[in-house]
C-alpha positions as CSV (number, residue, x, y, z in Angstrom):
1,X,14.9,10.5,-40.5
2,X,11.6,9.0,-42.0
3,X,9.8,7.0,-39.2
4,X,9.4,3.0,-40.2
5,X,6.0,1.6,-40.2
6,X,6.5,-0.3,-36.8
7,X,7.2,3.3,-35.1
8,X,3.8,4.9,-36.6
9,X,0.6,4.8,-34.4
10,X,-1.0,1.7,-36.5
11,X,2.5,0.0,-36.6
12,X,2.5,-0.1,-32.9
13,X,-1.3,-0.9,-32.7
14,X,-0.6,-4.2,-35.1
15,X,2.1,-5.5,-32.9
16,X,-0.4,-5.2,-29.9
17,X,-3.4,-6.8,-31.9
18,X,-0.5,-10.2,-32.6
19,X,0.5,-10.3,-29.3
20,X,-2.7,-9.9,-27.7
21,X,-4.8,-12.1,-30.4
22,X,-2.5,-14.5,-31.6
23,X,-5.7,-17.1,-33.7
24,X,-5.2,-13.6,-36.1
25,X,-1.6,-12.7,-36.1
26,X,-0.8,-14.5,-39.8
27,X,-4.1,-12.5,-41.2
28,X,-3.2,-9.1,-39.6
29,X,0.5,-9.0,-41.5
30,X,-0.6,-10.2,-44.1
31,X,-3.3,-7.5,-44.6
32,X,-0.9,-4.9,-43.4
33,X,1.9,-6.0,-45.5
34,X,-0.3,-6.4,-48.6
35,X,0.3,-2.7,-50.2
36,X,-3.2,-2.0,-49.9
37,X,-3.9,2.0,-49.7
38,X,-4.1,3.1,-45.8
39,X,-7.9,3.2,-45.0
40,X,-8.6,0.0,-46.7
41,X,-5.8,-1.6,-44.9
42,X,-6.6,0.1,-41.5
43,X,-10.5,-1.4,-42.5
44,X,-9.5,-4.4,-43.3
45,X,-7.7,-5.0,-39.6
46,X,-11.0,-3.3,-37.9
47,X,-13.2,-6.1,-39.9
48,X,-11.0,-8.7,-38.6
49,X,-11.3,-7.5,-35.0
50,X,-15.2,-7.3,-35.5
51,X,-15.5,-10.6,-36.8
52,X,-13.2,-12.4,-34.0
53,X,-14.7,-14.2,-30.9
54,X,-11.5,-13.3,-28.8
55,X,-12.0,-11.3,-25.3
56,X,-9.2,-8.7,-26.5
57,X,-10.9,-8.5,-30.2
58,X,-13.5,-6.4,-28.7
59,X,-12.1,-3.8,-27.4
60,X,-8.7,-3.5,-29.8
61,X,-11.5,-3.3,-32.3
62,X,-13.3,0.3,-30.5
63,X,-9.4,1.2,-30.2
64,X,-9.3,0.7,-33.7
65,X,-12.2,3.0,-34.6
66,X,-11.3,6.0,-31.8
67,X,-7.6,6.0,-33.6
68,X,-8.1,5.2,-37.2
69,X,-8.6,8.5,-38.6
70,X,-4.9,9.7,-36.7
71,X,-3.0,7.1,-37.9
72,X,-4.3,7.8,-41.1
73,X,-3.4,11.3,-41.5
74,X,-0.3,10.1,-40.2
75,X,0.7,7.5,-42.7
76,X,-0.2,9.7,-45.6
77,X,1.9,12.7,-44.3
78,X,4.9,10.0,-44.1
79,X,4.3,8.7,-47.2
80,X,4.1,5.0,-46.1
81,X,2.6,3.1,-49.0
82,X,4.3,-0.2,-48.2
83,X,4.3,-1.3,-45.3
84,X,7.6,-3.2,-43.9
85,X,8.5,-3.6,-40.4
């Protein structure tokens, strides 16, 4: 069975960057639910993060940048181009 987006690496690390920085929640699903290709949406989070003044934004941001390249090698080999939770 194909994994869903919310079970993927990036999937899980979205719901942790809404529930932990909520001032950002509405832009994060709507860049991740945008059908952008992966590393453009994965950059587009991490730019987000940079930019926000929250004490969690920080360091989900270096989380961001220690995991990107896993997640996406793994969302290519799934074949997740849309993103839908």
């Amino acid at each position: 069975m194909k994994k869903k987006f919310k079970e993927t690496g990036f999937g899980k690390f979205i719901g942790k960057v809404i529930g932990a920085v909520p001032d950002i929640a509405g832009d994060v699903l709507e860049i991740a639910t945008s059908g952008n290709p992966i590393k453009t949406t994965i950059d587009k989070v991490g730019e987000l993060l940079q930019g926000e003044n929250h004490p969690k934004a920080k360091a989900l941001a270096l989380e961001l940048e220690q995991s990107k390249i896993n997640w996406e090698k793994e969302l290519y080999q799934l074949d997740i181009k849309a993103f839908s939770f």
